[in-house]
C-alpha positions as a Markdown table, in Angstrom:
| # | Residue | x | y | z |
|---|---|---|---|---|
| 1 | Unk | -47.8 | -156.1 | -110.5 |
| 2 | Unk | -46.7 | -158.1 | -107.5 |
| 3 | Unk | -49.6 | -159.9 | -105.1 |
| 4 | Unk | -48.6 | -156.9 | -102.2 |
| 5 | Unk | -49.6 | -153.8 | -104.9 |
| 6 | Unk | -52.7 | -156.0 | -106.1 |
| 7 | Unk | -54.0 | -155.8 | -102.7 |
| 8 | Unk | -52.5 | -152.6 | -101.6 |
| 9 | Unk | -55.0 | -151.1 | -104.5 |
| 10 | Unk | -58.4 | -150.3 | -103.9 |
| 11 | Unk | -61.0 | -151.9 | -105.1 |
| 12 | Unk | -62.1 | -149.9 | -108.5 |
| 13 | Unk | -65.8 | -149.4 | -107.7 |
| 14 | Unk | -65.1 | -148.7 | -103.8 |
| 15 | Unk | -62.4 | -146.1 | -105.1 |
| 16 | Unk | -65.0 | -144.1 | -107.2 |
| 17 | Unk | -68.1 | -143.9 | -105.2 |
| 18 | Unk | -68.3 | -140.9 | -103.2 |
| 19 | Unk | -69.6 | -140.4 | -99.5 |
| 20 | Unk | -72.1 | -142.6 | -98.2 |
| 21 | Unk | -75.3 | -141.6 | -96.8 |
| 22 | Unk | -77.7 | -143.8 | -95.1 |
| 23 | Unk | -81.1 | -141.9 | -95.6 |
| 24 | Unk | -83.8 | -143.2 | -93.1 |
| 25 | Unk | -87.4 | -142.3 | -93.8 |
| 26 | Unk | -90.9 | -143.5 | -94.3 |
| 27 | Unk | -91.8 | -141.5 | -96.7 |
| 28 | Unk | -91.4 | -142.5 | -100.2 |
| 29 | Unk | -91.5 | -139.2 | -101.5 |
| 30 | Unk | -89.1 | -137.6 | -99.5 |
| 31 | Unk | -86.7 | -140.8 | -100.1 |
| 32 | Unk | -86.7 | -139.9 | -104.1 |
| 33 | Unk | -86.1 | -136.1 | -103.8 |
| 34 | Unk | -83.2 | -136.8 | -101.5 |
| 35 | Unk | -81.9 | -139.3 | -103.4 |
| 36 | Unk | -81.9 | -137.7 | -106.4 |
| 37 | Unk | -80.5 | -134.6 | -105.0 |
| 38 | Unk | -77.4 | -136.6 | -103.1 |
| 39 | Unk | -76.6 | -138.8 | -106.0 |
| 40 | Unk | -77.0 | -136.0 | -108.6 |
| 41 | Unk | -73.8 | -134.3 | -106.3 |
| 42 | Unk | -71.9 | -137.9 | -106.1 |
| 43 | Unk | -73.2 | -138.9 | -102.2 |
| 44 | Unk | -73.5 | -142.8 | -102.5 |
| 45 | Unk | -76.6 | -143.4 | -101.2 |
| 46 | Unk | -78.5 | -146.1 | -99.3 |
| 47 | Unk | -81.9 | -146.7 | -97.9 |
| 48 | Unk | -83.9 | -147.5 | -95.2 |
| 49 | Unk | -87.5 | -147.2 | -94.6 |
| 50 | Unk | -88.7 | -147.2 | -90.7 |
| 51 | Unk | -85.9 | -147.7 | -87.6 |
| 52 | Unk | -85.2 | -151.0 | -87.6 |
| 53 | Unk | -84.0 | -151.6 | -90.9 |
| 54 | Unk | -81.9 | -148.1 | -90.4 |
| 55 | Unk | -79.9 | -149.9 | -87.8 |
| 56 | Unk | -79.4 | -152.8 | -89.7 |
| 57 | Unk | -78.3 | -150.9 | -93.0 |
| 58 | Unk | -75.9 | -148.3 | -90.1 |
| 59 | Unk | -74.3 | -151.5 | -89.3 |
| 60 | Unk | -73.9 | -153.3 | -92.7 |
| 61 | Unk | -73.5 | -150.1 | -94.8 |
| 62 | Unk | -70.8 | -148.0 | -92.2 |
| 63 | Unk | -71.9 | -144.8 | -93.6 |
| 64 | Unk | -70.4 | -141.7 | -94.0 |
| 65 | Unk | -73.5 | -140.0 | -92.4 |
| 66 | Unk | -77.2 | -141.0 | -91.2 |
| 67 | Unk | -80.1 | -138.5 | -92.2 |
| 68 | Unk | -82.6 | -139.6 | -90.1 |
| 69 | Unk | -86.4 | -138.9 | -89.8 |
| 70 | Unk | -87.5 | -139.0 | -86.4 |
| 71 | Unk | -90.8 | -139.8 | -86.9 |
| 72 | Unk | -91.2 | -143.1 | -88.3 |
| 73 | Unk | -93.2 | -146.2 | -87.7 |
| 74 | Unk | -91.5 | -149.2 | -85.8 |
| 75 | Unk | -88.5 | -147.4 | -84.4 |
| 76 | Unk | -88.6 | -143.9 | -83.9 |
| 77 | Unk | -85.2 | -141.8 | -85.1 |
| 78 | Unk | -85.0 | -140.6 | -81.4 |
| 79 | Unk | -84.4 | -144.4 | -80.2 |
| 80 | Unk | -82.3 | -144.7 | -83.5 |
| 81 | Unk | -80.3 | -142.1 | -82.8 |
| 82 | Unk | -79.8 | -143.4 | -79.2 |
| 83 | Unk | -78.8 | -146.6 | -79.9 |
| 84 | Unk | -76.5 | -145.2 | -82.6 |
| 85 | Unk | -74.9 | -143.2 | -80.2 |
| 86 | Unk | -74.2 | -146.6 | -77.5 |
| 87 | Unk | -72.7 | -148.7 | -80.2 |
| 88 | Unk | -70.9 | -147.1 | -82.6 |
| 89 | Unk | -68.7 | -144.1 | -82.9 |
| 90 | Unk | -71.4 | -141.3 | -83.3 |
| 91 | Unk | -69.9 | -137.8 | -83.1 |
| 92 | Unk | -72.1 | -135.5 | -81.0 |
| 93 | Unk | -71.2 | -132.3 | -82.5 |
């Protein structure tokens, strides 16, 4: 294998995970049904659990798509969603 085709080739891990889903929500129980639910249909997923740390984890994750409470302590998923919208590519359909 030459040095190109080594890094031509994704990375093993990166190429098996499916989609993934930032989940934003304060409540713990709703956090472990959805996670089961997406991860039991191959949806990588990722947490966070009030506003801020859901824009932190949209900008470190990149996920494939945010389900997001809107009420939540801190940050509600209305400014979230807003600021979302203003800095990063956020389809509105």
């Amino acid at each position: 294998m030459t040095q190109e085709q080594a890094t031509n080739e994704p990375d093993t891990a990166e190429a098996k995970r499916g989609p993934r889903i930032l989940l934003v929500d304060d409540d713990a129980e709703i956090i472990e049904a959805m996670r089961y639910a997406l991860q039991s249909r191959g949806y990588d997923v990722v947490i966070a659990r009030d506003g801020n740390q859901g824009l932190v984890m949209a900008e470190r994750e990149d996920p494939d798509l945010v389900i997001l409470d809107m009420m939540m302590p801190k940050r509600s998923g209305f400014l979230v969603l807003e600021r979302l919208r203003r800095t990063r590519k956020v389809p509105t359909k």
